[in-house]
C-alpha positions in Angstrom: 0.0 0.0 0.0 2.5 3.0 -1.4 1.8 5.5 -3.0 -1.2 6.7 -0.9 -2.2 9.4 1.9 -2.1 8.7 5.4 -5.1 9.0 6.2 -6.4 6.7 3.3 -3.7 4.3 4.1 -4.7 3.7 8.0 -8.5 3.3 6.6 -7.9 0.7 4.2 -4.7 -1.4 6.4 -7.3 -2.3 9.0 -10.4 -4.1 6.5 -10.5 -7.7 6.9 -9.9 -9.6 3.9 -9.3 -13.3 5.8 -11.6 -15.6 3.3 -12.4 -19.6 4.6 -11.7 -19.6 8.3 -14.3 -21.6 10.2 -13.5 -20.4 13.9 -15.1 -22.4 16.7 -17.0 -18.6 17.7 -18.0 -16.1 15.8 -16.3 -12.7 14.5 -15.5 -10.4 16.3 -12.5 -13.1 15.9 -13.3 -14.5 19.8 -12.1 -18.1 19.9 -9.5 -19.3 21.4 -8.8 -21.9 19.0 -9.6 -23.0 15.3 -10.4 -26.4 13.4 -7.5 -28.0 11.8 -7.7 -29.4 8.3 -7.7 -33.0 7.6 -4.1 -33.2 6.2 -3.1 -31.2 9.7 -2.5 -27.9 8.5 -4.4 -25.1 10.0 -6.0 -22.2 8.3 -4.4 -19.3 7.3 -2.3 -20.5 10.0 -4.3 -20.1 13.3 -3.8 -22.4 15.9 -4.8 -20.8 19.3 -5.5 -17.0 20.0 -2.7 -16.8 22.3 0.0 -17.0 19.2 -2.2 -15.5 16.9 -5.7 -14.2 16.1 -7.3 -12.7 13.1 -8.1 -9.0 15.0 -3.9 -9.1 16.3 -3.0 -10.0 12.7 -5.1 -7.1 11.1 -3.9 -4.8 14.0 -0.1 -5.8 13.5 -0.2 -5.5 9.6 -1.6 -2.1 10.1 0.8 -0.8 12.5 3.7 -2.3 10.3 2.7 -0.5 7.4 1.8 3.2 9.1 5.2 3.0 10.8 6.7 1.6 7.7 8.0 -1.2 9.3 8.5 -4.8 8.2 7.0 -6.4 11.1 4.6 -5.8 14.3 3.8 -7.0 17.3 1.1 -6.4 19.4 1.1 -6.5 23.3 -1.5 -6.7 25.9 0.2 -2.9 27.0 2.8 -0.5 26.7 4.6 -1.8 29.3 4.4 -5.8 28.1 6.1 -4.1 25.0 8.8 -2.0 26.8 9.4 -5.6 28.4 9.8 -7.7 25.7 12.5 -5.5 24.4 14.7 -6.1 27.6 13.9 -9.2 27.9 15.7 -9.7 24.6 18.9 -8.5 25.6 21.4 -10.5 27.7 23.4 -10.6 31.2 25.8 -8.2 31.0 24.1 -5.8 28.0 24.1 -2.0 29.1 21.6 0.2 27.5 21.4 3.6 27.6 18.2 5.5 28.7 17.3 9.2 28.7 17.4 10.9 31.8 13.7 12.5 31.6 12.4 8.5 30.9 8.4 7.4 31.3 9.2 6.8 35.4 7.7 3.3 34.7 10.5 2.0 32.2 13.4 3.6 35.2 11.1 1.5 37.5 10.9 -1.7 35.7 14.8 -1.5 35.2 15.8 -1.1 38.6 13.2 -3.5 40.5 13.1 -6.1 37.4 16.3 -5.9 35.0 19.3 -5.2 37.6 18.9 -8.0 39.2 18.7 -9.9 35.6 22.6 -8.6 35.0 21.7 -5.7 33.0 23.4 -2.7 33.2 21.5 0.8 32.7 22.8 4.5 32.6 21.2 7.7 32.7 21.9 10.2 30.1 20.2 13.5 28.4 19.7 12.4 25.0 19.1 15.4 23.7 23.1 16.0 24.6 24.7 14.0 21.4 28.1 14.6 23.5 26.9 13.3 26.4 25.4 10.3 24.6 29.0 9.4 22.7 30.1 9.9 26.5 28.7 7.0 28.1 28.5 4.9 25.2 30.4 1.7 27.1 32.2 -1.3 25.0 28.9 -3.6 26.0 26.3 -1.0 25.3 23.8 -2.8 23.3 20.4 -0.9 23.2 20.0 3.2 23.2 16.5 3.8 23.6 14.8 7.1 22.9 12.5 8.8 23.8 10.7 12.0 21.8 9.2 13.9 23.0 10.0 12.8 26.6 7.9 12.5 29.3 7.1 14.5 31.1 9.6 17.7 30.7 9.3 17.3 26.4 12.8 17.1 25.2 13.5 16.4 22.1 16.5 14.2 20.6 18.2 14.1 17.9 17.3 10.9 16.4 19.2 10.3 13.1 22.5 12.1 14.6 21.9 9.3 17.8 21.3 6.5 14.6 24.9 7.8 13.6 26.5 7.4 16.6 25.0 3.8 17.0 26.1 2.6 13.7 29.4 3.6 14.7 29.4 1.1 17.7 27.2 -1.5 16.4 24.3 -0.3 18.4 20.3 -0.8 18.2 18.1 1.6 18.5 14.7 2.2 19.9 12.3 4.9 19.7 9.3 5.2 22.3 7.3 7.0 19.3 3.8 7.2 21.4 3.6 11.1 22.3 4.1 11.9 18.4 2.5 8.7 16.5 3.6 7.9 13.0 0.8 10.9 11.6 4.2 13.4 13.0 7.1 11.3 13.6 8.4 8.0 11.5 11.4 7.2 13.7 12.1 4.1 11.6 12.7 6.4 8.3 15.2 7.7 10.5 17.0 5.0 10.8 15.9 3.3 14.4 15.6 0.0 14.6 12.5 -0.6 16.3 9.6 1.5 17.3 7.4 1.1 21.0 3.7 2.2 21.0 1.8 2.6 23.9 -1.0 1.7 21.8 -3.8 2.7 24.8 -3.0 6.4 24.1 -3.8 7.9 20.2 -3.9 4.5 18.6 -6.8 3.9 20.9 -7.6 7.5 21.3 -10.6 6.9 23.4 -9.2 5.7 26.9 -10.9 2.8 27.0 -8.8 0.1 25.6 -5.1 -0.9 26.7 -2.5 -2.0 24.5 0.8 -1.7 23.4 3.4 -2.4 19.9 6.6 -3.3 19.0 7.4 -2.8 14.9 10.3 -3.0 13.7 12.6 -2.2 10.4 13.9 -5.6 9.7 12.4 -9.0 9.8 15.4 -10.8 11.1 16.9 -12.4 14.6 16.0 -9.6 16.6 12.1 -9.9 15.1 12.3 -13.7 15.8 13.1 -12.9 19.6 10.3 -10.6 20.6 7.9 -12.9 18.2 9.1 -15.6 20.7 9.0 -13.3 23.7 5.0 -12.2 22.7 4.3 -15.8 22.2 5.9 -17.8 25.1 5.0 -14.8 27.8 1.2 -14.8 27.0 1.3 -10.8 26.8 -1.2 -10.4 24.0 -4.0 -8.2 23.6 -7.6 -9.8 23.5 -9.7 -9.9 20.1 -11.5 -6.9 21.1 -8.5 -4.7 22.3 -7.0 -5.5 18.9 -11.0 -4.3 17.3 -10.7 -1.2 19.8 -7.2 -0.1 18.5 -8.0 -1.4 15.0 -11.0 1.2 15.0 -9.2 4.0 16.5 -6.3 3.9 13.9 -9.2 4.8 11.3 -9.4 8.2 13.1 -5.9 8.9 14.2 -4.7 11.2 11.5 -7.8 13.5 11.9 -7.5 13.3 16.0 -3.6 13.7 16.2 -3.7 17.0 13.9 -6.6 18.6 15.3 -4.7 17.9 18.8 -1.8 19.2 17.7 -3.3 22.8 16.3 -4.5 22.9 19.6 -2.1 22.2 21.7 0.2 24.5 19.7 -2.3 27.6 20.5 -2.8 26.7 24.3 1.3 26.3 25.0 1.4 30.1 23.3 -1.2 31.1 25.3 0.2 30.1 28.1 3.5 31.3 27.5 2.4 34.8 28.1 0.3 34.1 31.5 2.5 35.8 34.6 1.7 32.7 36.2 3.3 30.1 34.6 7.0 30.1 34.9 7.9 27.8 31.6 5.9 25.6 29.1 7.3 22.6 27.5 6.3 22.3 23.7 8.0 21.4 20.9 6.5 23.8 18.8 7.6 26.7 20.6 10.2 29.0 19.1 11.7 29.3 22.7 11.9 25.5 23.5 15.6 24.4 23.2 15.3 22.0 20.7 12.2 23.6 18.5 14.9 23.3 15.1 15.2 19.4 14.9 11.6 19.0 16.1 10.6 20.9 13.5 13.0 18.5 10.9 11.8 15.2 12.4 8.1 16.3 13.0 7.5 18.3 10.0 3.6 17.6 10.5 3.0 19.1 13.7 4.4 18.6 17.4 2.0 17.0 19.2 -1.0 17.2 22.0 1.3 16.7 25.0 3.0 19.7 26.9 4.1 20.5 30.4 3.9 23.9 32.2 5.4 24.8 35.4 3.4 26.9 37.3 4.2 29.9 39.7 5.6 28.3 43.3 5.8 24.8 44.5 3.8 21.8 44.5 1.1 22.5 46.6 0.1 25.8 44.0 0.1 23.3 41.1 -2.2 20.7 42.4 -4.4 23.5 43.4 -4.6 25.4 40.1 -5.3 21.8 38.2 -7.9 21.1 41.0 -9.7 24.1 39.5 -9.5 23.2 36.3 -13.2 22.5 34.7 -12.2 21.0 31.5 -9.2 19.1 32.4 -9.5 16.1 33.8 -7.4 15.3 37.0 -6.1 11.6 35.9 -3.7 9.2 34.2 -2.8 8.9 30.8 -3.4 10.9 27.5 -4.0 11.0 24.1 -8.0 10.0 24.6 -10.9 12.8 23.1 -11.1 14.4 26.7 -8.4 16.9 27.9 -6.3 16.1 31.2 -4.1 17.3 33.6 -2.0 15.1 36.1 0.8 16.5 38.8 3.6 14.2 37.9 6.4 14.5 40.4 3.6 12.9 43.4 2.9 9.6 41.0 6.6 9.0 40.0 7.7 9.4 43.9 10.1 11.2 45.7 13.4 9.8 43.8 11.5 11.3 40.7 13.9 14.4 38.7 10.7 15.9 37.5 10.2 19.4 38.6 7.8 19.9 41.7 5.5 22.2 40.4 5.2 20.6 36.7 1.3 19.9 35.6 1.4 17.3 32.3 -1.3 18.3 29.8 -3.0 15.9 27.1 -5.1 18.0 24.9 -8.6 16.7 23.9 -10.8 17.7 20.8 -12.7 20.4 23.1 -12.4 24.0 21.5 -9.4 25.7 22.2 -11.3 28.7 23.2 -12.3 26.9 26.0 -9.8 25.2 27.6 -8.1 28.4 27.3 -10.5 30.2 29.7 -10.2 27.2 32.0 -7.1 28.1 32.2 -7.3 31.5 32.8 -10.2 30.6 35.5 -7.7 28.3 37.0 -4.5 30.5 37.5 -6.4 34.1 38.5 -9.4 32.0 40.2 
C-alpha cells in the first residue's frame, strides 16, 4: 500500500480480507482456538489465539505499514512491550536511557532488569556529546524517547542513529507522544519503534495495549515474536478491534490535537503565572529546530507547564480546572491534567510544580479560559 495518503492508508490497512476460516465462535475473531484441516494444516495459519488471532493479525499488519516497518507485534500494554525489548537482551548488556524516561520504564529496570545482569545509565539524550560519552564497550540498546515525558525534550534521532552505527548499536524509539501521523522514527534509521497503543492508537481511553514494529524482519524480530508468544502478553480480540477502530481516526484526532495544543502552549506562554511551558512547537523551547526537521507535520497534543511556586500551587490550580481532567494517561478525546512528580515518587527528577497536559478535541477557546479561570481564580 504506497503511494497513498495517510489517512487513506490507515482506513484501508485495518479491513478484513481473511476468506475460509471456520472459527469455533464467531467474528468479532473471539475463539480461542480454530479447526484444523484433515491433512493437519491449520487455516491461514491459526492455531490458538494466544500466538495469533485474526483481530492481532489485522492490527499488526496495520501498525507495520503506518510505521513503515516490516513487522509488528502487538502486546496486551505498553509496558508488556517495553518488556519484551529487555527481555531480549542478555546478562551483561548495558543500554542507555534518557534521563527524563516514562518513570515506569526507570522503574521496571531497577526493580526487574538489575537484578537480571543488566546494566543501565542515565543520560540526556538530547546532549549528542553526552550520549558518545557513556556509550560503554557492551552498550547494546540506546532507547529514545521523543518527545520525553514528562519535561518534552526532544532528541536528535538520526544524529543518535549515527552514533549507534558507529558502535554496532540498536536503536529504539518510544514513538507514542508523536504517533507515525508526525514522527516515523524508523525512516530515520531506528531499529524498532514502541507504541503505547492505549493512548492515540486507541484514542478513546478505553482500551489498553501496546506495539513493538520494527525495520527488519530478522533475529531480533524472531526474539520478541518468541518473547510475545511464550509470555502470554497479548492483547484480547477486542483490544485489537478497539485499536484497530481507533487507527481509522488517528490522522484526523492527532492534527486537530496538535493545532490545539500548539495555540494553548502560546497562550500560556504569556500568562505571569506560569514560569515555563514545555512544547516542541515553541520557538523558545531548546530543541524547537530538529523537532521541526523530524516532526514536519506538527508537534504533538502533549505539553508540560510549570506553574508559579511549589507543588502545593500546582495541584491547586489543576484542581480548579473544569475541563481538564485530573487523571492518568493521554492521548483520549477528553483533555487532562495530572501532577507528575507525586505519581513517580520522591526519587523522581521531574520538577515539583510541573502539571502534564494531554489536549482533547474540546475548542481551544475553552480550555483556554479554563485556564485563565484556574491560575487568577
Amino acid at each position: 500500500m504506497k503511494n497513498i495518503y495517510f489517512q487513506t492508508q490507515a482506513i484501508k490497512s485495518v479491513e478484513d480480507h481473511f476468506e475460509g476460516i471456520q472459527p469455533i465462535s464467531t467474528p468479532l475473531y473471539l475463539s480461542t482456538t480454530f479447526l484444523r484441516n484433515p491433512d493437519g494444516s491449520y487455516q491461514e495459519d491459526f492455531i490458538y489465539t494466544r500466538h495469533d488471532n485474526p483481530n492481532r493479525r489485522i492490527l499488526e499488519k496495520s501498525l507495520a505499514q503506518l510505521e513503515n516497518g516490516t513487522v509488528a507485534f502487538a502486546f496486551a500494554s505498553g509496558m508488556a512491550a517495553i518488556h519484551a525489548v529487555f527481555q531480549s537482551l542478555k546478562t551483561g548488556d548495558h543500554v542507555l536511557l534518557p534521563d527524563d524516561v516514562y518513570y515506569n520504564i526507570y522503574l521496571l529496570v531497577e526493580s526487574v532488569f538489575k537484578d537480571w545482569g543488566l546494566e543501565v545509565s542515565l543520560v540526556d539524550c538530547s546532549d549528542l556529546e553526552k550520549v558518545e560519552k557513556a556509550i560503554q564497550s557492551n552498550t547494546r540498546l540506546i532507547w529514545l524517547e521523543t518527545p520525553s515525558n514528562p519535561q518534552l525534550k526532544i532528541t536528535d534521532i538520526e544524529g543518535i542513529v549515527h552514533l549507534a552505527k558507529l558502535h554496532n548499536i540498536k536503536i529504539a524509539v518510544d514513538n507514542t507522544w508523536a504517533s507515525p501521523v508526525l514522527q516515523r522514527p524508523l525512516d530515520l534509521g531506528a531499529d524498532i519503534v514502541m507504541h503505547s497503543t492505549t493512548k492515540y492508537f486507541g484514542g478513546h481511553s478505553d482500551v489498553l495495549g501496546g506495539a513493538l514494529i520494527l525495520k527488519e524482519n530478522e533475529t531480533w524480530a524472531t526474539k520478541i515474536k518468541n518473547i510475545q508468544t511464550l509470555s502470554g502478553a497479548v492483547p484480547s480480540p477486542f483490544d485489537s478491534w478497539l485499536v484497530a477502530r481507533g487507527i481509522q481516526t488517528l490522522h484526523l484526532r492527532v492534527n486537530a490535537q496538535s493545532q490545539t495544543a500548539l495555540t494553548l502552549a502560546q497562550f500560556l506562554e504569556q500568562h505571569p503565572e506560569i514560569t515555563q511551558v514545555n512544547y516542541p512547537g515553541l520557538n523558545s523551547h531548546p530543541q524547537h529546530a530538529i523537532a521541526q526537521k523530524q516532526m514536519p507535520n506538527g508537534f504533538g497534543g502533549m505539553l508540560s507547564v510549570l506553574v508559579k511556586g511549589d507543588a502545593t500551587r500546582a495541584m491547586q490550580v489543576a484542581s480548579r480546572l473544569q475541563y481538564f481532567r485530573t487523571a492518568t494517561s493521554l492521548g483520549g478525546v477528553e483533555s487532562l491534567v495530572e501532577h507528575r512528580k507525586s505519581v513517580e515518587g520522591e526519587n523522581s527528577a521531574t520538577p515539583d510544580n510541573l502539571l502534564r497536559l494531554s489536549i482533547g478535541l474540546e475548542h481551544v477557546e475553552d480550555l483556554k479560559r479554563d485556564w485563565k479561570m484556574a491560575l487568577e481564580g
